[in-house]
C-alpha positions in Angstrom: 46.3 -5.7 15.0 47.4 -2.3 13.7 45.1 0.2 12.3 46.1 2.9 9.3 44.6 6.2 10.2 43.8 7.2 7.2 41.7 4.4 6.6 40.1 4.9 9.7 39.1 8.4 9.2 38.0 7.7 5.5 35.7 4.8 6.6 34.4 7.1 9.8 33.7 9.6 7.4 32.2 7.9 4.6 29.5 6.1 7.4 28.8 9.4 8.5 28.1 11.2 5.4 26.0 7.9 4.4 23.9 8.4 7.6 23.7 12.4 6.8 22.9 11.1 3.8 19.8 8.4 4.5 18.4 11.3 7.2 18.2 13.7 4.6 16.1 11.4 2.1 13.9 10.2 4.6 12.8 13.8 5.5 12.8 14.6 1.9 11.0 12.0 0.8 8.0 11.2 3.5 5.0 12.7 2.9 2.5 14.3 5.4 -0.8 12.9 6.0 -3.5 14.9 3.7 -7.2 15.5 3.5 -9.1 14.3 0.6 -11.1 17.1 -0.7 -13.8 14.2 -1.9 -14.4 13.6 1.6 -15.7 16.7 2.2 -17.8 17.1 -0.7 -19.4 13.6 -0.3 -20.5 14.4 3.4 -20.7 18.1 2.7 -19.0 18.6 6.2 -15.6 21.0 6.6 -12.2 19.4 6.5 -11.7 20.6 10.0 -14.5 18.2 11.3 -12.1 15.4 11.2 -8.8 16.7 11.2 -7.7 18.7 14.0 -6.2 21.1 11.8 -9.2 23.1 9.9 -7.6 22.8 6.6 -7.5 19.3 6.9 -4.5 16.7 6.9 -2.4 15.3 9.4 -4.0 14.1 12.9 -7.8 13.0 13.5 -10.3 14.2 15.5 -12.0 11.2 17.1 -14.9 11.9 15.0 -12.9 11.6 11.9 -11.6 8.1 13.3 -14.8 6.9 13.1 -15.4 7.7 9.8 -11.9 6.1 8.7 -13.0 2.8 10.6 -17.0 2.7 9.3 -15.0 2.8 5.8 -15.2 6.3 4.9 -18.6 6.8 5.7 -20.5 9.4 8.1 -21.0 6.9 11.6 -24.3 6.7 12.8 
């Protein structure tokens, strides 16, 4: 079987640029995990008393997994 170059090289490059492509949407696209300000206001406690980061969003402190698991209400 013989294979045309220039096919070859269009087709390589046309996969590539789809991937480039995909990568960018998916880093454009995705969203970062973000505190709810009603959270905070219905337990009067600070953002940063779940999330590790003190202005909220992103990863939880293990406190504020329990309050995601007992439904969004303060543990007891």
């Amino acid at each position: 079987m013989k294979l045309d170059a220039k096919k070859t090289f269009v087709f390589v490059c046309g996969a590539a640029a789809a991937i480039l492509i995909a990568g960018t949407m998916s880093v454009i696209v995705s969203q970062s995990a973000s505190a709810k300000p009603e959270f905070a206001a219905q337990t009067g406690k600070p953002c940063g008393e779940c999330h590790q980061n003190p202005a909220g969003g992103g990863a939880l402190k293990e406190f504020g997994e329990k309050f995601k698991a007992n439904g969004f209400k303060l543990p007891k």
